[in-house]
C-alpha positions as CSV (number, residue, x, y, z in Angstrom):
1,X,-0.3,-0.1,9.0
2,X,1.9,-0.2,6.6
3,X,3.0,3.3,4.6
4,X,0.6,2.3,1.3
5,X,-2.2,1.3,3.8
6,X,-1.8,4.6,5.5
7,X,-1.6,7.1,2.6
8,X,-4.5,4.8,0.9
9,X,-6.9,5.8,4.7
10,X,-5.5,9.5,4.8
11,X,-6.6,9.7,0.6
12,X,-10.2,8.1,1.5
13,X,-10.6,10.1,4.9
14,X,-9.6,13.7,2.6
15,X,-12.3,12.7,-0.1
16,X,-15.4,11.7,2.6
17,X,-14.5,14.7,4.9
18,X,-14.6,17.2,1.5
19,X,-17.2,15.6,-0.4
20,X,-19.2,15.7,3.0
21,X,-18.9,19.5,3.3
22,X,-19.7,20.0,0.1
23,X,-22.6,17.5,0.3
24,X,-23.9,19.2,3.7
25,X,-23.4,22.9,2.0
26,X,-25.3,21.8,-1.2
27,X,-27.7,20.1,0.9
28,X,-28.3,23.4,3.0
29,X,-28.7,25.9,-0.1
30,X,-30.9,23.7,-1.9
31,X,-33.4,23.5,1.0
32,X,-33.5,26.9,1.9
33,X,-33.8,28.1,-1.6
34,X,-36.5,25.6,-2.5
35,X,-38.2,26.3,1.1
36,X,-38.0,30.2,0.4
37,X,-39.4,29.9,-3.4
38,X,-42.1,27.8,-2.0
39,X,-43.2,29.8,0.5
40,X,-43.2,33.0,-1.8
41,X,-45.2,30.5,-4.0
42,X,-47.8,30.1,-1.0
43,X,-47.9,34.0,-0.1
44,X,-48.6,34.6,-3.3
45,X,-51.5,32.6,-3.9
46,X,-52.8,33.3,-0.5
47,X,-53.2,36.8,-1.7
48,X,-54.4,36.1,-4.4
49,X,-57.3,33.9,-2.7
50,X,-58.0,36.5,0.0
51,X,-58.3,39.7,-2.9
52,X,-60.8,37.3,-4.4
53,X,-62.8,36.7,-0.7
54,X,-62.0,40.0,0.3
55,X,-64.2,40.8,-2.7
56,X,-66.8,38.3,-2.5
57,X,-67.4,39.2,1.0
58,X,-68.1,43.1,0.0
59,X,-71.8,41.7,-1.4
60,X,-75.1,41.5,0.4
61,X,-75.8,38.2,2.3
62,X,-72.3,36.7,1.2
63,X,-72.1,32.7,1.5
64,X,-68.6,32.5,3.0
65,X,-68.7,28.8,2.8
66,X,-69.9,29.1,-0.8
67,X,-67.1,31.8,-1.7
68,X,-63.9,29.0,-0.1
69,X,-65.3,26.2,-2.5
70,X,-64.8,28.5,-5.6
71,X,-61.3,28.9,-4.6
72,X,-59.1,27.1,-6.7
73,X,-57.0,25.0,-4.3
74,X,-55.4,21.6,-4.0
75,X,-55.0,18.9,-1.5
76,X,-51.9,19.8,0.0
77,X,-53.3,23.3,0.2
78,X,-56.2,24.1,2.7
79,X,-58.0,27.5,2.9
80,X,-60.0,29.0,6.2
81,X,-61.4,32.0,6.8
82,X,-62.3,33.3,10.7
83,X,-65.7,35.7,10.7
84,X,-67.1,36.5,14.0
85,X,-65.1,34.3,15.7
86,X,-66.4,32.0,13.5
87,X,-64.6,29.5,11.3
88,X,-65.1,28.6,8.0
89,X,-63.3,25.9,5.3
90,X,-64.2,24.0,2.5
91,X,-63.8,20.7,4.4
92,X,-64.5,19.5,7.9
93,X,-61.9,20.5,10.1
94,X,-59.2,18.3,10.3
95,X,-57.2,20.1,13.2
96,X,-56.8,22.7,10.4
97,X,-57.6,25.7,13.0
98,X,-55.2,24.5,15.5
99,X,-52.5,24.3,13.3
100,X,-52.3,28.1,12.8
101,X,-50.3,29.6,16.0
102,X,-51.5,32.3,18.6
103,X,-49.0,34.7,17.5
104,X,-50.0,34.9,14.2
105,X,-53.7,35.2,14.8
106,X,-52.9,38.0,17.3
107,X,-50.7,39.6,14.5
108,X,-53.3,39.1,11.8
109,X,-56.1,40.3,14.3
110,X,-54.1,43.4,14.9
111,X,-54.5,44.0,11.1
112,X,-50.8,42.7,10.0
113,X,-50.2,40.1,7.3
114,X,-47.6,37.0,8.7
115,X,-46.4,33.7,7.3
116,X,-45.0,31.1,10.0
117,X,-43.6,28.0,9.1
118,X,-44.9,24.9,11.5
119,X,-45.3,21.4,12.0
120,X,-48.6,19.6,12.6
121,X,-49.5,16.1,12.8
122,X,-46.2,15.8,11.6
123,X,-46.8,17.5,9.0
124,X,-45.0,20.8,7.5
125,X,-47.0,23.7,6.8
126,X,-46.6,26.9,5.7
127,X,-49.4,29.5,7.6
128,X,-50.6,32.4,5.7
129,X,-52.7,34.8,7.5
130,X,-54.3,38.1,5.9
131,X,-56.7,40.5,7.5
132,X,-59.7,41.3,5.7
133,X,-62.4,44.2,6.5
134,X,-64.3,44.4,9.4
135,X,-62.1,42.0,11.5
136,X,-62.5,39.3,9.2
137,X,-58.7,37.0,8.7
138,X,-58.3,35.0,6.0
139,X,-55.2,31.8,6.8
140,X,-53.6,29.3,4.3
141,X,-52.1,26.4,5.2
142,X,-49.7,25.1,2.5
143,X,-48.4,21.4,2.9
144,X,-44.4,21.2,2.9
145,X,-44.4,17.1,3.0
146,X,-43.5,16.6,-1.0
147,X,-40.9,19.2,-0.4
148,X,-39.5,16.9,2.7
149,X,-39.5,14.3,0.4
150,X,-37.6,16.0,-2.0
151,X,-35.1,17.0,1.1
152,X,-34.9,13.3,1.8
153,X,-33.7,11.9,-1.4
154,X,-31.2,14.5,-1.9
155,X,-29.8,13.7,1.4
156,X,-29.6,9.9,-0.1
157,X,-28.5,11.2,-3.4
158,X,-25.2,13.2,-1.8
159,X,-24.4,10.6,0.8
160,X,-23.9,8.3,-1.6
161,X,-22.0,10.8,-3.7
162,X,-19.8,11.2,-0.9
163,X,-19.3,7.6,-0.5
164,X,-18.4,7.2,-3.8
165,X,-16.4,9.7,-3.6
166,X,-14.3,8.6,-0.5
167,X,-13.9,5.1,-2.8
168,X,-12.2,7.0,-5.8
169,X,-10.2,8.7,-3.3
170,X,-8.8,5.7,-1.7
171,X,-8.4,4.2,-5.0
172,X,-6.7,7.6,-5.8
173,X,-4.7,7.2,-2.8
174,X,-3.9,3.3,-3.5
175,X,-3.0,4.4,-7.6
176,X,-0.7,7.5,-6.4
177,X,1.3,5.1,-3.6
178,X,2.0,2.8,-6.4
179,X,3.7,4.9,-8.2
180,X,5.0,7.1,-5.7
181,X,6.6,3.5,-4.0
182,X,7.7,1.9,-7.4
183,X,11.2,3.4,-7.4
184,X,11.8,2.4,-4.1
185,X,9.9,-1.2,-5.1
186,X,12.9,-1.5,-7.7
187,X,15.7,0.1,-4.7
188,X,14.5,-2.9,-2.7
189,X,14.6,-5.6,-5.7
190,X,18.3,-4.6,-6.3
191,X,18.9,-4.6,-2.7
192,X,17.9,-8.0,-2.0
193,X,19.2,-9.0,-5.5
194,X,22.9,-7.3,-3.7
195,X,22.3,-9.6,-0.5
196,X,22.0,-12.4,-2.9
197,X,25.1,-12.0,-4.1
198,X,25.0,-9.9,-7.7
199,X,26.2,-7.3,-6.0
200,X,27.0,-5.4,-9.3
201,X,23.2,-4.7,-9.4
202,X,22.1,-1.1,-11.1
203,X,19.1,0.9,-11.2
204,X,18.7,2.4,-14.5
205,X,18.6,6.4,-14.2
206,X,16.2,7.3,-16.9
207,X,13.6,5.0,-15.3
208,X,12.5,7.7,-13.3
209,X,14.1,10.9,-14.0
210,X,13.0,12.9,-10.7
211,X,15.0,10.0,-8.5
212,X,17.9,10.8,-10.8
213,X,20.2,11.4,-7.2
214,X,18.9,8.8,-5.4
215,X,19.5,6.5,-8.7
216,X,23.1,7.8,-9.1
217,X,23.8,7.6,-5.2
218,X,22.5,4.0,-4.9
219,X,24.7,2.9,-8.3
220,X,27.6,4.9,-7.1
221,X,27.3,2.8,-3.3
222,X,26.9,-0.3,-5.5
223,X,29.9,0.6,-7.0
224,X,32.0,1.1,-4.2
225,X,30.6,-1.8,-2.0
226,X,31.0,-4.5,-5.1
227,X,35.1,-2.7,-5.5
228,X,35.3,-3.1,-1.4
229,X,34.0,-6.8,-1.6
230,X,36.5,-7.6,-4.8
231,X,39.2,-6.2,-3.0
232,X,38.5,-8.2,0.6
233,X,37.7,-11.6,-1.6
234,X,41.1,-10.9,-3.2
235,X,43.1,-10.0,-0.5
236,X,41.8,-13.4,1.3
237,X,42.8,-15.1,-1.9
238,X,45.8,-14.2,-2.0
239,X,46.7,-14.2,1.6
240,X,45.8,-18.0,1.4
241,X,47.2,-19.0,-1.8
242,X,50.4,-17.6,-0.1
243,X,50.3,-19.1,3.1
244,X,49.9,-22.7,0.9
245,X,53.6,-22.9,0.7
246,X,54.8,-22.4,3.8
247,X,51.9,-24.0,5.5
248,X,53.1,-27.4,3.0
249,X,56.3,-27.2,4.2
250,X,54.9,-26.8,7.9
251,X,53.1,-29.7,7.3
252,X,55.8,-32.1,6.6
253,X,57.9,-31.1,8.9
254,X,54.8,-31.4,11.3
255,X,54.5,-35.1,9.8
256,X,58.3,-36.1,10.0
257,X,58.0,-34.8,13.9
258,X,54.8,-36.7,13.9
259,X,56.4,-40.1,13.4
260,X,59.6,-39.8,15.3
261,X,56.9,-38.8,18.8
262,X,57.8,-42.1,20.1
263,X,61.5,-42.0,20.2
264,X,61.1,-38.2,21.9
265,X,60.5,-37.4,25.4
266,X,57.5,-36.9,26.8
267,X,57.2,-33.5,26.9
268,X,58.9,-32.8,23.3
269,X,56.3,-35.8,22.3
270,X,53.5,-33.4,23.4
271,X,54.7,-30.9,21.6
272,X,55.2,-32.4,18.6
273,X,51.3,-33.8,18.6
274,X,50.2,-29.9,19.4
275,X,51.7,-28.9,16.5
276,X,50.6,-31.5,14.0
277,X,47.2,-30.6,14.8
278,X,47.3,-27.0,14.7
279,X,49.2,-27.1,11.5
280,X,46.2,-29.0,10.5
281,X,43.8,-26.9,11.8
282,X,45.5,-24.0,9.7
283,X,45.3,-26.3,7.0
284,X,42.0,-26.2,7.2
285,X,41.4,-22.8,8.4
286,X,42.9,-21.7,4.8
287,X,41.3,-24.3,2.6
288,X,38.1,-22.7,3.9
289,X,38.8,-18.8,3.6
290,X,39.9,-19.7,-0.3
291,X,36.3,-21.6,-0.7
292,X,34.9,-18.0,1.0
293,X,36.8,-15.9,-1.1
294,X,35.5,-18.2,-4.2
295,X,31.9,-17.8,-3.0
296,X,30.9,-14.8,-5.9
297,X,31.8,-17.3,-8.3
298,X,28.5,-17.8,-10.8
299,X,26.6,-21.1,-10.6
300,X,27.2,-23.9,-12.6
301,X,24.2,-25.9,-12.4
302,X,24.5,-29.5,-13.4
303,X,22.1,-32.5,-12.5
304,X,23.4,-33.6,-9.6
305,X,22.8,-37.0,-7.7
306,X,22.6,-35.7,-4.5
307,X,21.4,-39.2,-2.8
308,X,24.8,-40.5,-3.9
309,X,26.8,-37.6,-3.2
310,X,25.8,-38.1,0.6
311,X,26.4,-41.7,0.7
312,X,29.5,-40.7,-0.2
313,X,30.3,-38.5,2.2
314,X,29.1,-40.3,5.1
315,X,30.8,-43.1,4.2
316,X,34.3,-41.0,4.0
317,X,33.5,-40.0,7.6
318,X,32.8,-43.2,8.9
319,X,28.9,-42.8,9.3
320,X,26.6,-45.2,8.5
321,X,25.0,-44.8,4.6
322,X,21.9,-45.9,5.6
323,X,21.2,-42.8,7.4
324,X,20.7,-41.1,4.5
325,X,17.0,-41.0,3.0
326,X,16.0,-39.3,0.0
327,X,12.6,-38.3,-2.0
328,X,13.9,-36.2,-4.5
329,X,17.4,-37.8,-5.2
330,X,18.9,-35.7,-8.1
331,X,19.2,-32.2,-8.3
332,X,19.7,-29.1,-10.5
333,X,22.3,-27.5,-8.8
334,X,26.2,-26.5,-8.7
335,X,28.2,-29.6,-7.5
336,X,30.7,-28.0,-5.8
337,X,28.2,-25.8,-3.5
338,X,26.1,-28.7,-2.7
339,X,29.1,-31.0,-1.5
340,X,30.2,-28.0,0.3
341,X,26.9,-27.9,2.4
342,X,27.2,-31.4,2.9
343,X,30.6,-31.8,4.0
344,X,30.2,-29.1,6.2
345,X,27.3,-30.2,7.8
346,X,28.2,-33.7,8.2
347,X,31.3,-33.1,9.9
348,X,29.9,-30.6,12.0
349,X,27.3,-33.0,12.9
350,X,30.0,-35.8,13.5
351,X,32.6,-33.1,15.5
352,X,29.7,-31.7,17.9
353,X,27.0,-33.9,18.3
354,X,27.8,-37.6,18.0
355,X,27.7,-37.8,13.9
356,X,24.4,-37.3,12.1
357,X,21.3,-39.7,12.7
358,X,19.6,-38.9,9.7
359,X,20.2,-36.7,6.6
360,X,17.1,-36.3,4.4
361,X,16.9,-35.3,0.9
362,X,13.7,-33.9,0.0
363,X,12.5,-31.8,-2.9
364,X,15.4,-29.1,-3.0
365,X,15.3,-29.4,1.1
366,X,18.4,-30.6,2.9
367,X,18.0,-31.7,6.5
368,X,20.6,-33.0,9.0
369,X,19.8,-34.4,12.0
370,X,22.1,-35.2,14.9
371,X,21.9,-36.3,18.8
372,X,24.0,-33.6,20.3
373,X,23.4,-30.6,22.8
374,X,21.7,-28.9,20.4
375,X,21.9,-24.9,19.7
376,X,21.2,-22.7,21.9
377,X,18.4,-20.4,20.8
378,X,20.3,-17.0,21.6
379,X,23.3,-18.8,18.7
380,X,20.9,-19.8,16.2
381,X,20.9,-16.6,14.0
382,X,24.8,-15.7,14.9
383,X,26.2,-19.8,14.4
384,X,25.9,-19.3,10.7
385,X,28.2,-16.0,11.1
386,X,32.1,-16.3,10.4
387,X,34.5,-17.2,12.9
388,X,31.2,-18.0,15.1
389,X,31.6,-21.8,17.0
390,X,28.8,-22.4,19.1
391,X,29.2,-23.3,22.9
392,X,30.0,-27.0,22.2
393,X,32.7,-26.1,20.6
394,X,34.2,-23.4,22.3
395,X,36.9,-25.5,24.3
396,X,40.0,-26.2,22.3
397,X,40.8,-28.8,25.2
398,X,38.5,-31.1,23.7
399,X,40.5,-31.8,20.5
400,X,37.0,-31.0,18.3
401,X,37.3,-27.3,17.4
402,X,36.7,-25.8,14.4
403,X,37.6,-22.9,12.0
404,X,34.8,-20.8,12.6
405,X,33.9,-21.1,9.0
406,X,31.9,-24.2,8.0
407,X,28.3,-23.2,8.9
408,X,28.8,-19.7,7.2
409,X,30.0,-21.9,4.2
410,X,26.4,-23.7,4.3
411,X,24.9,-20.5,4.4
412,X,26.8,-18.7,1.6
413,X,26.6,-21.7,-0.8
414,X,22.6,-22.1,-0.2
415,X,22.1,-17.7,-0.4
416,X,24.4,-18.3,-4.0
417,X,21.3,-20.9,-5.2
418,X,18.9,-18.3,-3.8
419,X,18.1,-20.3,-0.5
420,X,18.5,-20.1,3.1
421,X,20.1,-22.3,5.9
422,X,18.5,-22.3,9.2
423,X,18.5,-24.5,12.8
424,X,15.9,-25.6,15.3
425,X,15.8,-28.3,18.1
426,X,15.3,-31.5,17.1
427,X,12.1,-33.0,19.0
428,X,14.1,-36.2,20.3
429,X,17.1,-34.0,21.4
430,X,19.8,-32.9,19.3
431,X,20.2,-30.3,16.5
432,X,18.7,-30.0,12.8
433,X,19.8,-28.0,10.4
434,X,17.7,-27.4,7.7
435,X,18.8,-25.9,4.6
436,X,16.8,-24.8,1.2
437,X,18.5,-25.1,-2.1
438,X,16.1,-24.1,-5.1
């Protein structure tokens, strides 16, 4: 899970755990106060009932039947009284008299007032059992069942309290990530906004005052790294721009060797053709580190007719113009990037894999397609590194080596449009390179 996910669960598990105890503790007073007062409420008027039968009981001839009914009782309360091992209620007996224990009737038989809480017929009661004279006991058997009710929705009412509950606390937890994780939202932004080449990108310090050191220390590296990058990108500059000259004069010498190889020896006629094309590959070699060291240069988008543009450059290499197919022929780009990633591409596909068989233009999608030996799959994410030549061209005997340089080319000019340059197998054999300009 991811870090917001996780805090969001811990957040929501905290509330249900806590507003489960409190719901279980609130629960458990309630019941046992509301049990308690309504079992003093029963003693009570069990007294009450049996000072009144105790009473009516002391005349001649008393009609203990008579006597019950002018109790004032209710449904959920039942009155009985036991008289010479005989039992009298106001109604028939509904398994009233089994209802009351054996303990308490010993206890009440020995002359001691009790109250026991019980369940029959799944009912609760409460049992009320008072001695009267001359071994008479009087019992009352209270109902409980619209107090288990009661217990019942309460338990409904606080579990859904404590769901609720557990929901605000994850939506606590979800509200408290955001914020806690929006600095380090906007250290990411600038960091991929850095790889995408503003690398003079800044947080702004009084955005949020308690990441004042990580704001400074992140500026401060963005400092430093953008000084480090100015500094390599000039010192390549420069190092190129100076080795133009001598590599000019290299050149023509190279060339005036070049054309007198047939009145040389063989050997010195070697020689001379070795160094022709090494002081072209140099040539080359340094044309491409002063494109690199150009590559923080800002875009200057133009419409550009990229159908054309790769005609063009096909036809310059000696590939067929009709392998190129567009959908979306003109784009809003910078010229000089584009042609780059064309060039490149083109004559990498012509060096190392028998020139390109197709090269499709779609919608801000360049794809170049060629019949070669393909990538390997462990050199697909490095070939796009500098000074990286993948195994095809690894041999300098073969005449078709590279700089090193012209697929990292492709992928700084598509990262400078905010876009990406990748490689997979082609299904009929051979390379693609596919590479996204928005």
């Amino acid at each position: 899970m991811t870090l917001r996910t996780r805090v969001t669960a811990v957040f929501a598990v905290g509330a249900l755990l806590l507003s489960a105890v409190m719901a279980l503790l609130s629960y458990q007073l309630v019941r046992v106060s509301l049990t308690e007062e309504r079992e003093r409420a029963a003693v009570r008027a069990a007294y009450y009932n049996a000072s009144v039968v105790r009473a009516d009981l002391a005349a001649d001839a008393p009609d203990v039947a008579e006597i019950l009914r002018s109790l004032e009782t209710t449904e959920n309360r039942q009155v009985l009284v036991q008289r010479d091992d005989v039992w009298y209620s106001r109604t028939a007996d509904e398994g009233q008299t089994s209802a009351i224990p054996s303990a308490l009737r010993d206890r009440v038989r020995d002359g001691e007032a009790s109250v026991q809480r019980v369940r029959a017929g799944g009912r609760p009661l409460v049992v009320v059992g008072v001695p009267l004279a001359d071994g008479t006991a009087f019992y009352e058997l209270d109902s409980l069942a619209e107090l288990e009710r009661t217990f019942s929705t309460l338990a409904l009412v606080l579990t859904a309290v404590a769901l609720l509950t557990a929901l605000a606390g994850a939506a606590l937890g979800r509200y408290a990530t955001r914020s806690v994780l929006r600095p380090l939202t906007r250290v990411a932004e600038a960091s991929e906004q850095i790889a995408a080449g503003q690398v003079r990108t800044h947080l702004d310090p009084a955005a949020e005052p308690d990441l004042a050191r990580l704001t400074g220390s992140f500026n401060r590296m963005v400092d430093e790294l953008a000084d480090r990058v100015e500094r390599d990108r000039r010192f390549a500059a420069d190092v190129s721009h100076e080795l133009k000259s001598p590599l000019q004069t290299l050149a023509a010498a190279a060339s005036v060797l070049h054309r007198r190889a047939a009145s040389l020896d063989e050997r010195s006629a070697a020689a001379a053709t070795l160094v022709v094309e090494e002081v072209d590959r140099f040539g080359r070699l340094v044309n491409d580190l002063l494109e690199l060291a150009r590559g923080d240069r800002p875009l200057e988008r133009t419409e550009v007719d990229v159908e054309a543009m790769a005609r063009e450059i096909c036809r310059s290499r000696g590939v067929p113009p009709d392998v190129v197919h567009a959908d979306a022929a003109t784009w809003f780009v910078d010229r000089r990037r584009v042609e780059g990633i064309l060039v490149n591409l083109v004559d990498n596909a012509v060096k190392y894999g028998g020139g390109p068989v197709a090269v499709r233009i779609g919608d801000h999608e360049l794809v170049v397609e060629d019949e070669g030996p393909g990538i390997r799959p462990e050199d697909r994410e490095t070939v796009f590194h500098r000074f990286v030549r993948g195994h095809t061209a690894s041999d300098r005997a073969t005449g078709s080596d590279g700089t090193g340089l012209g697929l990292s080319l492709v992928a700084a000019h598509a990262a400078a449009h905010g876009g990406a340059a990748s490689v997979e197998d082609r299904p009929e054999g051979g390379a693609l390179f596919r590479v996204r300009v928005p």
